[in-house]
N, C-alpha and C positions, 0 to 999 in steps of 0.2 A: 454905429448902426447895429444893435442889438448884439456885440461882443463880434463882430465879423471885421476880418481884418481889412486895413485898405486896400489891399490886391485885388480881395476879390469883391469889394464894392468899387472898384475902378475897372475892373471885367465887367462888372454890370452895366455902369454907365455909358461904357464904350460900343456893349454890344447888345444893348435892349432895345435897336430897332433889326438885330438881325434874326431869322431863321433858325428856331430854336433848335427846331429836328437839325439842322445843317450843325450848328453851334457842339451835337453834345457829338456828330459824330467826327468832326474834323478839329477839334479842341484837342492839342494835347495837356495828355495830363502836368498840373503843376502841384507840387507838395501845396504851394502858398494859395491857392486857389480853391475855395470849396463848390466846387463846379457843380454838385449836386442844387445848393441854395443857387447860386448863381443864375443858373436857368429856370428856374420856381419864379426867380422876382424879375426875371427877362419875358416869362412868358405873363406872369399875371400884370407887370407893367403894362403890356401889348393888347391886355382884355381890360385895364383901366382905363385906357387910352378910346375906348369903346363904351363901355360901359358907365366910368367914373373918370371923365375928364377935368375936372375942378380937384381930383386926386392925384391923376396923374401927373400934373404939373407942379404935385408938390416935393421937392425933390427927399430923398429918406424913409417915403411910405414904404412897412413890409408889407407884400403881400400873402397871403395863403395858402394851397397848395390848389391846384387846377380846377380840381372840382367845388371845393367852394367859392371861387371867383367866379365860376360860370353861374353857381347856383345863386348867390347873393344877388340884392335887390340893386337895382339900375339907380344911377344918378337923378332919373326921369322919376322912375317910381318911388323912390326913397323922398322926394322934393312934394309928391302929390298927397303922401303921407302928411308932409309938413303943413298941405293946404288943410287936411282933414282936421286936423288937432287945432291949426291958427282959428278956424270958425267954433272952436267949446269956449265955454264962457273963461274971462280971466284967471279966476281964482282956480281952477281945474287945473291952471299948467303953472305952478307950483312946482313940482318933484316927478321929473321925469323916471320909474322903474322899467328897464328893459330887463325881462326873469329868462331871453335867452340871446344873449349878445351876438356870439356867435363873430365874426370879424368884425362887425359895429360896423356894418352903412347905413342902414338905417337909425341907428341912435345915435353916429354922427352928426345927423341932419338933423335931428329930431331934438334930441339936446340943445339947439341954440335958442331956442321959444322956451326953456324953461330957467328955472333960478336952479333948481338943483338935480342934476342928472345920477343915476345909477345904474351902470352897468352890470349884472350877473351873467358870470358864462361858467360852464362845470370843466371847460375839459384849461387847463391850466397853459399852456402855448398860446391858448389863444387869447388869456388874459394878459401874457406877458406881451402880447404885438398891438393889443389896443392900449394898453399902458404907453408904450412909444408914438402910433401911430393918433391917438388922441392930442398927446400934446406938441404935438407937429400942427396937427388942425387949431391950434387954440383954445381947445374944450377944457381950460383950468380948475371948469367948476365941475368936472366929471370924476365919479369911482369907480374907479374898477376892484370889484368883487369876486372870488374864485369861488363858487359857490352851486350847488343845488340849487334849482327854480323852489323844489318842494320846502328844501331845510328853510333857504332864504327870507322865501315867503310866511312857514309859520311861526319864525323869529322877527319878522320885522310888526315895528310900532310906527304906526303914523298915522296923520288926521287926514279922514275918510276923503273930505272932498278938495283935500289939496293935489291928488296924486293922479296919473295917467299910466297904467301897468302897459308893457308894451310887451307880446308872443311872438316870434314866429319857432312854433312846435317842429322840429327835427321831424321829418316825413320819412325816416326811412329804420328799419328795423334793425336787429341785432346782427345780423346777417348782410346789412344794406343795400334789403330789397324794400323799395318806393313802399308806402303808404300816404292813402290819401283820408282815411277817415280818421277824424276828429280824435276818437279815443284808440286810435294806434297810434297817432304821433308824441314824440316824447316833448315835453310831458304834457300828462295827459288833461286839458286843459277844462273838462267835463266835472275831473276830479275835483278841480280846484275851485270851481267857482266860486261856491260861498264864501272858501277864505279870498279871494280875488278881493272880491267889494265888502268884506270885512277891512279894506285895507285901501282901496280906489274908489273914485267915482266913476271912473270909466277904464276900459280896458280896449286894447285896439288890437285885433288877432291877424296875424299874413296867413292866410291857408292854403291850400293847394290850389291851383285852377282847375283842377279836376274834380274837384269836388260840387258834387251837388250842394246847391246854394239855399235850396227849400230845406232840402235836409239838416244843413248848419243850422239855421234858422230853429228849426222844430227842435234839434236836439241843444241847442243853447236858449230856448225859450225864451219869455216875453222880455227880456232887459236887449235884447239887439233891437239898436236903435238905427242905426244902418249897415245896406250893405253894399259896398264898392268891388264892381269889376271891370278890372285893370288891364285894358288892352295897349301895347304898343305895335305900330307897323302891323296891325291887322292880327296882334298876336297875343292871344289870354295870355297875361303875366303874372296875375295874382285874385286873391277872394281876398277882399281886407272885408273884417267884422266889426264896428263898432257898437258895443255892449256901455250902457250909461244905467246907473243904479236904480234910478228914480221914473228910467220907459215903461210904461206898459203901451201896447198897439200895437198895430201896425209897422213894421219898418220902411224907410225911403228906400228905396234903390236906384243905383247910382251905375252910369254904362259912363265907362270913357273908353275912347281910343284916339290918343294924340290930344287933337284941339277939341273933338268931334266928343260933346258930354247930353247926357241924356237920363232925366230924373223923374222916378214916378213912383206910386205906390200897389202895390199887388193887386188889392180893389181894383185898378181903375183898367188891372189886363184880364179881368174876370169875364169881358166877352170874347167872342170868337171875333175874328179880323175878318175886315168887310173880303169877302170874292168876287172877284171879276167876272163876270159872264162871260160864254164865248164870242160876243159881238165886241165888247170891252177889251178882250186879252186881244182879240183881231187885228183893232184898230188902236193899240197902243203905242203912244210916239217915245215913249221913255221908259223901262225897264232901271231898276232897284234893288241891291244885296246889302243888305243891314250888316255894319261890322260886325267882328268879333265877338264885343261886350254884345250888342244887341243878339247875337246868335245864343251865344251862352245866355243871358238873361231869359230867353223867349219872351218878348213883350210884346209880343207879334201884333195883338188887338190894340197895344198903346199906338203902334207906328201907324195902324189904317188911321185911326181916332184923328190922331196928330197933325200930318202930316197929309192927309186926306189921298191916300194911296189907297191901291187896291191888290190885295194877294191873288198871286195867280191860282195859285188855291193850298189849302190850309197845309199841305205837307213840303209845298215847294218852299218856302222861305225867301219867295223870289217877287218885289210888287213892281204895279205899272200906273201909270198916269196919262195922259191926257198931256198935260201943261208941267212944264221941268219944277221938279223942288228942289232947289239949290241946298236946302241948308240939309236935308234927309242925310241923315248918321249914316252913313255905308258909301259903298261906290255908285256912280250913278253914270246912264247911259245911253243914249239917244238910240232909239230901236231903226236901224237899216230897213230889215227886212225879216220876217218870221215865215217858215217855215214848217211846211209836214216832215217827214221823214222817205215820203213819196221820192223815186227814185229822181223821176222829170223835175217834179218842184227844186228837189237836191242841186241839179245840175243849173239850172238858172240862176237859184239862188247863191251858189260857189263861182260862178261862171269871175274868172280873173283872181280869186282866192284862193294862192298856193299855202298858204301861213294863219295861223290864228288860235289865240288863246283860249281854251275852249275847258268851260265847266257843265257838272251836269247838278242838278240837284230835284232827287226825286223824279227819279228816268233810270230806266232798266239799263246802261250800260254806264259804266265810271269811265269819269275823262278822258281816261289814255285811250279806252275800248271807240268812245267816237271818234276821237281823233284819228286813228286807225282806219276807221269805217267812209270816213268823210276824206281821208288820203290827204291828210294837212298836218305842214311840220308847226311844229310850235313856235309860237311869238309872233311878234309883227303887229298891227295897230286895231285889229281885226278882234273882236271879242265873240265867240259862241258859249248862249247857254242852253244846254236842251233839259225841258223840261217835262212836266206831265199837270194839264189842266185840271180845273175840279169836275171836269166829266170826261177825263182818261183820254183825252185828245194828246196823243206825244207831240209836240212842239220845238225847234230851235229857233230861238234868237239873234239874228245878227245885229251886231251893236257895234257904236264908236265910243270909248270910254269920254266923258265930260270933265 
C-alpha cells in the first residue's frame, strides 16, 4: 500500500471505524506506526463510507488529506456526470482527457464509457495515489500524467471529434481563499478555450455552485450547450457546463435534485409567473417550495406554465394550488390554516401548537425571529411559512408536509 508498512496498514484496518479525534489523542506513540497517515486514511475511509461507498468497500484505496475528500465530487454526482456524457453521440467518447484530476472521482466513473482515458493532475502525490488507486478499480486503460493543464494541453495531438476534455478549475487562490469566478479558478479556463476545441468536441466544466449560471453562460458564449444544476438532499452541489464545438443557441437547462429532474430553456422563463390574487392565496388547499436546483435556476414562470401553480407573489418563491401536484419539483403541503399576523387570529390559529418547523421567505423577520415571536420550539410535524403577498398582505401558513 504505497511503501507503508504492515503495522500501520493493520492500525488502519483495525481502527477505521473508530473516533479519529479519540484515536490521535489516546494512541500511544509507536516507532512502527505512521500514525500521522494512519488517521488521514481512517478518517477519509469514514467520509467514503458517505460519500463514495462502491470505494469504500474496496479494500487498499488511499485517500487524500481532509479537505479534499470533503471537497470532491460524490458517488451520486460523479455517476450523473456519467448520465451527461452516456447521451453524446458514440464517436465523441473515444478519449476521455481529465486536464485536472485532482484525486480522480470523477474520472474514475467517467473513464469506464471510454476506450481511452487520460488523467492530468500538476501537483505530483496526487498522481502517484491515482496511479495505485486506479488500478485497484480496474481502470487498465487509464494514464496518469504529471502535468500542467496549460503545458499538457498545448502539446497534445488528437482528432478533434474523438475527445471529451473533462475541468473541474481549483476554486481557490494562492492564499486558499475560495473563488468562485470562472477566470480566478485555476486554470483559467476562459483562457483556453480555443485551444480546448482545437483539440475536443466537447468539453464538460464542474464549477462552483455559487456561481452565477447566466454569467457562465455569457462569459463562455455560444458553444454551451447545457447547463446542469446539481442538487442533493435539497443541497446545490455543483454548476456542470456542457460546451460542444458545433452549438450555437440557446442552451437546455437542466434542475436535478435526487430523483426530482426538471428541463427547459431560457425562452420559455422569459415571462413572469402567474400570481395569485388575494381570494386565490385565501382559499389555497396546498402550498409549494421548488428545490434547490429550481431556486438557484429561477425558472419561476417555467413552474406557474408547468405545473399550473400560482406564486404567492413574484418575490416569495413560495406557490399554491387549488388541487395537489404530486410530481411539482420541491416540497409540498397541504395548507391547515393561514393566517394574519393579528394577534387573536395568532392565538386560534397555534391553539395546541407547542413545536413547528417554521420558514420565512420574503417577510420582514428570519426564521429564528418568528419562531421566537410565535413562542415555538423547533420540529415536530407542524410546518410554518410566513410570507408577504403581491399586495403586502403579511401572511403564515400552517401546513402538514405531503
Amino acid at each position: 500500500m504505497m511503501e507503508r508498512n504492515e503495522k500501520t496498514i493493520a492500525f488502519v484496518r483495525e481502527h477505521r471505524k473508530d473516533d479519529v479525534r479519540a484515536l490521535a489523542l489516546q494512541t500511544r506513540r509507536d516507532n512502527d506506526v505512521d500514525l500521522t497517515w494512519a488517521l488521514e486514511q481512517i478518517q477519509g475511509w469514514q467520509t467514503a463510507r458517505r460519500k463514495l461507498p462502491s470505494w469504500s468497500v474496496t479494500d487498499g484505496i488511499i485517500y487524500p488529506h481532509h479537505l479534499s475528500m470533503e471537497q470532491c465530487s460524490s458517488e451520486q454526482t460523479a455517476l450523473y456526470k456519467c448520465d451527461i456524457v452516456e447521451k453524446l453521440p458514440q464517436a465523441c467518447r473515444m478519449t476521455l482527457i481529465d486536464l485536472t484530476g485532482g484525486f480522480g472521482v470523477d474520472f474514475a466513473f467517467l473513464a469506464k464509457g471510454f476506450e481511452q482515458a487520460i488523467y492530468v493532475e500538476r501537483q505530483e502525490a496526487l498522481c502517484k495515489t491515482a496511479r495505485h488507486n486506479f488500478e485497484l478499480l480496474g481502470l487498465n486503460h487509464a494514464r496518469v500524467i504529471h502535468a500542467e493543464a496549460e503545458e499538457f494541453l498545448h502539446d497534445l495531438v488528437t482528432e478533434p471529434a474523438s475527445t471529451l476534455i473533462y475541468l473541474d478549475p481549483a476554486r481557490r487562490d494562492q492564499n486558499s481563499n475560495r473563488t468562485y469566478a470562472i477566470d480566478d479558478c485555476t486554470p483559467n479556463v476562459l483562457e483556453l478555450l480555443g485551444q480546448l476545441f482545437k483539440t475536443a468536441d466537447h468539453v464538460l466544466l464542474k464549477l462552483s455552485p455559487m456561481l452565477d449560471w447566466h454569467k457562465a453562460i455569457k462569459d463562455l458564449g455560444e458553444r454551451v450547450a447545457e447547463v446542469h444544476i446539481v442538487s442533493v438532499n435539497n443541497e446545490c452541489k455543483e454548476l456542470l457546463v456542457l460546451m460542444s464545438a458545433d452549438h450555437r443557441g440557446e442552451p437546455s437547462i437542466h434542475c436535478l435534485n435526487d430523483g426530482q429532474s426538471l428541463i427547459y430553456r431560457p425562452q420559455e422563463n422569459a415571462m413572469s409567473p402567474a400570481i395569485s390574487t388575494d381570494d386565490e392565496t385565501a382559499g389555497s388547499a396546498y402550498l409549494y417550495e421548488p428545490n434547490a436546483s429550481i431556486m438557484k435556476a429561477g425558472c419561476f414562470g417555467v413552474m406557474t406554465e408547468r405545473y399550473h401553480v400560482k406564486a404567492i407573489a413574484s418575490d416569495s418563491h413560495l406557490f399554491v394550488s387549488d388541487e395537489f401536484i404530486e410530481n411539482f419539483p420541491g416540497r409540498r403541503f397541504a395548507v391547515t390554516e393561514i393566517t394574519t399576523m393579528n394577534k387573536k387570529e395568532l392565538a386560534h390559529a397555534l391553539s395546541g401548537i407547542t413545536r413547528a418547523n417554521v420558514a420565512t421567505r420574503n417577510f420582514p423577520m428570519s426564521a429564528q425571529q418568528l419562531r421566537s415571536r410565535l413562542r415555538l420550539q423547533d420540529g415536530g410535524d407542524c410546518y410554518i411559512f410566513g410570507t408577504t403577498t403581491a399586495t403586502g398582505q403579511r401572511l403564515l401558513y400552517l401546513c402538514k408536509k405531503m
